[in-house]
Each structure stands twice: as structure tokens, then as C-alpha cells.
N, C-alpha and C positions, 0 to 999 in steps of 0.2 A: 246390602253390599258388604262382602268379606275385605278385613282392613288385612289378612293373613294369607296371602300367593302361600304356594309351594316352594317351602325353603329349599336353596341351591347348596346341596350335597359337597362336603371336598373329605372322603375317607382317609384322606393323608393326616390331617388337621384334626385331632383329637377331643379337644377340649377350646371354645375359644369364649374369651372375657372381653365385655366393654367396658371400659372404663366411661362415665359421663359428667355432668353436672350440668345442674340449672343454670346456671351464667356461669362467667367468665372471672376467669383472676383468683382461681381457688386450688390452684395449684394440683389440676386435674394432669395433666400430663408430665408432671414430677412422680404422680403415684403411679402413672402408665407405666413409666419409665422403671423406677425402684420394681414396681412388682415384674417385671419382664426380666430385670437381673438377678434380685433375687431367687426366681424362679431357675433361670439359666446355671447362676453359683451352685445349683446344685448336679447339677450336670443333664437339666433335664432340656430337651430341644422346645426353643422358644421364638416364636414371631413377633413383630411389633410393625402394624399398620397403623399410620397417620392417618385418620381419616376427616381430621380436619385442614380441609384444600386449601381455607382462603387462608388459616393462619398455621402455616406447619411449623412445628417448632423440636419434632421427633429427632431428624439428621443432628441440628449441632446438639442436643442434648447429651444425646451416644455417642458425641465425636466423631460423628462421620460427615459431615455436612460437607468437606472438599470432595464427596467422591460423589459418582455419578453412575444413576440406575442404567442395566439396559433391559432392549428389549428387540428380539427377534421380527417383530411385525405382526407379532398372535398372540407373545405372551411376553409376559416382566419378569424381571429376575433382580430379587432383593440385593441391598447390599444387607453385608455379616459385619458386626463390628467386632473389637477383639474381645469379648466377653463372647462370641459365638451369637450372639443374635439378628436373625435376620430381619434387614427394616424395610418397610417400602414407603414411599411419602412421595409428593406430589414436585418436593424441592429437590429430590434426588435426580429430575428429569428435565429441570428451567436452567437455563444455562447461569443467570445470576441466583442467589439464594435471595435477593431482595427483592425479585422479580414480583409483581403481582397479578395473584390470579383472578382477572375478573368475569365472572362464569356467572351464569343465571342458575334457576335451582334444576332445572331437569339437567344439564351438562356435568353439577355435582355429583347426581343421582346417579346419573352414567356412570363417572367415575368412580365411585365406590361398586359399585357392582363390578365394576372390571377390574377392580383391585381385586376383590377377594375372588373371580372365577378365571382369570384371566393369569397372575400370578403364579409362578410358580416357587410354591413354600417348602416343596418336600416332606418328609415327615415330621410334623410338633407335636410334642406334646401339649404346646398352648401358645394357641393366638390370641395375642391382644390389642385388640383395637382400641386406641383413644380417636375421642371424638370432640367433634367444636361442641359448645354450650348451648343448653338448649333442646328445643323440639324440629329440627330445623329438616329440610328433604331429605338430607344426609343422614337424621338417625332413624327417617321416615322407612326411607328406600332399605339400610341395614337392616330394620329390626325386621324389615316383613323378607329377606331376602336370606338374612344369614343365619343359618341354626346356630344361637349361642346359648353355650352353656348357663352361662348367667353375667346381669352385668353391676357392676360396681360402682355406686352413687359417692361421688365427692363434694365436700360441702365444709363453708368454714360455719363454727356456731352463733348463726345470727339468725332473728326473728324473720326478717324478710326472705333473706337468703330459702328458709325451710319452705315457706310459699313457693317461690319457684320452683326449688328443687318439687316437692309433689307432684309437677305438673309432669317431671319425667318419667318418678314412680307411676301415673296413673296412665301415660302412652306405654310403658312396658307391660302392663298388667294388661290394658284395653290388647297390644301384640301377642301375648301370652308368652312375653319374654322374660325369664326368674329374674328376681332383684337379690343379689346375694346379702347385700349389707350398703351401709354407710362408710367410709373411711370420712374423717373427721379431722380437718386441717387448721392447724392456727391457733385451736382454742387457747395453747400457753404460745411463749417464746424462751430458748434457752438463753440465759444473757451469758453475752461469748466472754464476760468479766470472770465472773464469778460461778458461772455453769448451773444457777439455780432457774427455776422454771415459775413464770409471774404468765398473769392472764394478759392474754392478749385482744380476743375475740369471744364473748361471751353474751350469750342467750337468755341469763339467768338459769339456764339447767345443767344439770351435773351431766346431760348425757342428749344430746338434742337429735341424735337416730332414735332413741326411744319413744320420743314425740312423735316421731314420722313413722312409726310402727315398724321400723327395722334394727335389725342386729347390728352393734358396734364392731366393725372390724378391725379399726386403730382409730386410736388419735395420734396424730401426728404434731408435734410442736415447730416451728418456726426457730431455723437454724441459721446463724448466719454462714456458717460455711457450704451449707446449701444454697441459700437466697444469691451467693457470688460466686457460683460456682457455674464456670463456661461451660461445662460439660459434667456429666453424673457418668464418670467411669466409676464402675464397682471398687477396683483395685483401689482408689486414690479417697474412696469415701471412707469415714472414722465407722466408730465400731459403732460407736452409737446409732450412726443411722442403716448400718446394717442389720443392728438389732430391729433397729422400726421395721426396716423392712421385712425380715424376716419372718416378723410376729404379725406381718399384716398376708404375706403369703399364709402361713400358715393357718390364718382364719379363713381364708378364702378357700382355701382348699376345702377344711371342715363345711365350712356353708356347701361349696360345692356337693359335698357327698353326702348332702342332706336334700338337694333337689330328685325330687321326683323324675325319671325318664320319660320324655315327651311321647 
């Protein structure tokens, strides 16, 4: 039995990334978010799907969480935040934001497939999908549905943490989906006193993607102006973490143009 259907084609949609992670609370959709503006800052056309239903967290991060998706009866239409990004999320469509979704897994399943076929994105140059944690229907139904270019593992550097996270590495490989790299969160924290960088989350390794047999893409430190920050407008973030971001686009892209054409 083929775990790999026929990927569902969208020619508008250039390039598109998942962002994932083994569990939860590793700050997987702070790097969805960072890499989608970054990417945008440069003036290049950029999507951002929530594709995790039960816990969306995409709208208030981009500051848009007062508005509200529509859709014709056939198809959705994102909202654009003011950095030009376009989002679609599951909370852009429930009339409360604290609404909860409770779905079984095939009505998930649906719903991501009709995100990404049903949707209308227009031209990007990169869609990026964050995902809930995990191996769940959700990234079942994507990985055998959506052609991605490659997808991006987030992970803070803990022993157990890496256990799980493989279990993602080995459903993308068993899908024949590229694993670009690691982004690597937490291992220090910037103290907001004195701006110097102390450990925070450590593995005992200087590099804990190289354990998991993948390429570092960033490490990321633990900022307080992040950790309290309502929303991640590009305009309103410090240099510093535009630098992080930047330099974790810019490896993503390199990975990127290191994968082989399916």
C-alpha cells in the first residue's frame, strides 16, 4: 500500500515550506511567522497557512486576529496583514477567537486539503505552512497531498525533545518529503539586563541537529521582547531579531537550492 497519493498541483504557489516539530511549546510558530516576514521584507510574495485547527495561534501573532476570512461558497480568501502577507487560519472564520474547534481527525484532514486547494493565494513566491506537533492526520493528509518544497524541523536542545522530533524526520522521509534543516530554539536566553547570552536549554551538545543527522539552520535564543510580544510586526521587532531572522531565511533558501527536483 502507497503511503504517497498524487500531489495536488497549485502553479501560482512557487515554492512552499513546513514548518513542524515533534511536540509542542518550542516555539514552532514564532519561526513560521519570523521566516514568512522575513521572507515578505524583502519584497518577495509570501503566504502563511495555520494549519494547526485545534490550536491557531497565526491571526493574533500577525495582528490580524480582529478581522475576518471570507469566502464565496467554492473558495477562501486570505486575509493580507500590513507587511503584505497573506494568512488563512481556521480563527479567521469562528466568530469568537476563543471558539473551540472540536473536530475528529478525518474533518482536520478535510480541512487542510481545502485550505490549500480550495484557497485562493494568487501568486507566491512562498507558502508556509505551520503545523500543530507531531505526526497527527494533519501532517498525514499534507505531506501525501501537498508538493513541498521542503520542510523545517523546530526543536529546543533537549535529549528527549530529539527522540520525538525523529519520529517527524522518519514520516517525512518514509513521504518522500525534503527535511531542509533544524531551526534550534532556546538553547541560550538574552538577559534583557545586561544583553549577554547564558544557557538555557541544553543537551550537552554544541549542535543537537547534528545528532539528528541534519543541517543547523539557526539557533535561536530566548528573548524577552519576543516571549511578550502580542503580536510579531516586523516594523516594531529590534534588529536583533531581524538579524535571527534573516540569517535563518537565508539558510533555508541555500538548503532549499540544494534539494534535488522531485
Amino acid at each position: 500500500m502507497s503511503f504517497i497519493p498524487e500531489k495536488k498541483q497549485n502553479p501560482a504557489v512557487k515554492r512552499v515550506i513546513g514548518v513542524v516539530s515533534g511536540k509542542g511549546g518550542v516555539g514552532k510558530s514564532m519561526v513560521a511567522s519570523l521566516l514568512a516576514e522575513s521572507f515578505a521584507s524583502r519584497g518577495l510574495k509570501v503566504g502563511l497557512l495555520d494549519a494547526d485547527i485545534t490550536g491557531p495561534s497565526i491571526p493574533r501573532m500577525l495582528g490580524i486576529d480582529s478581522f475576518r476570512g471570507e469566502s464565496d461558497g467554492e473558495h477562501l480568501f486570505p486575509v493580507e496583514n500590513e507587511e503584505g502577507i497573506k494568512v488563512l487560519s481556521i480563527n479567521l472564520f469562528n466568530e469568537r477567537e476563543d471558539e473551540p474547534v472540536i473536530w475528529r481527525g478525518p474533518l482536520l484532514a478535510k480541512a487542510i486539503d481545502q485550505f490549500w486547494s480550495d484557497t485562493v493565494w494568487g501568486d507566491l513566491d512562498y507558502l508556509i505552512i505551520d503545523f500543530p506537533p507531531g505526526t497527527s492526520d494533519v501532517v498525514l493528509t499534507a505531506f501525501q497531498t501537498i508538493p513541498f518544497s521542503g520542510i523545517v524541523i523546530v526543536a529546543t536542545p533537549q535529549d528527549y525533545v530529539s527522540m520525538i522530533v525523529r519520529k517527524s524526520i522518519n514520516m517525512a522521509s518514509m513521504l518522500k518529503t525534503p527535511v531542509l534543516g533544524v531551526v534550534e530554539n532556546m538553547r541560550t536566553m538574552v538577559c534583557p539586563h545586561c544583553g549577554s547570552e547564558v544557557a538555557l536549554f541544553d543537551d550537552g551538545t554544541q549542535n543537537g541537529a547534528q545528532r539528528m543527522g541534519l543541517p543547523l539552520l539557526a539557533s535561536l535564543p530566548w528573548r524577552k521582547d519576543l516571549a511578550q510580544s502580542r503580536a510579531l510586526r516586523w516594523s516594531a521587532l529590534s534588529s536583533a531579531v531581524h538579524k535571527d531572522a534573516d540569517t535563518m531565511a537565508n539558510e533555508v533558501e541555500l538548503a532549499l537550492a540544494s534539494v534535488s527536483p522531485a
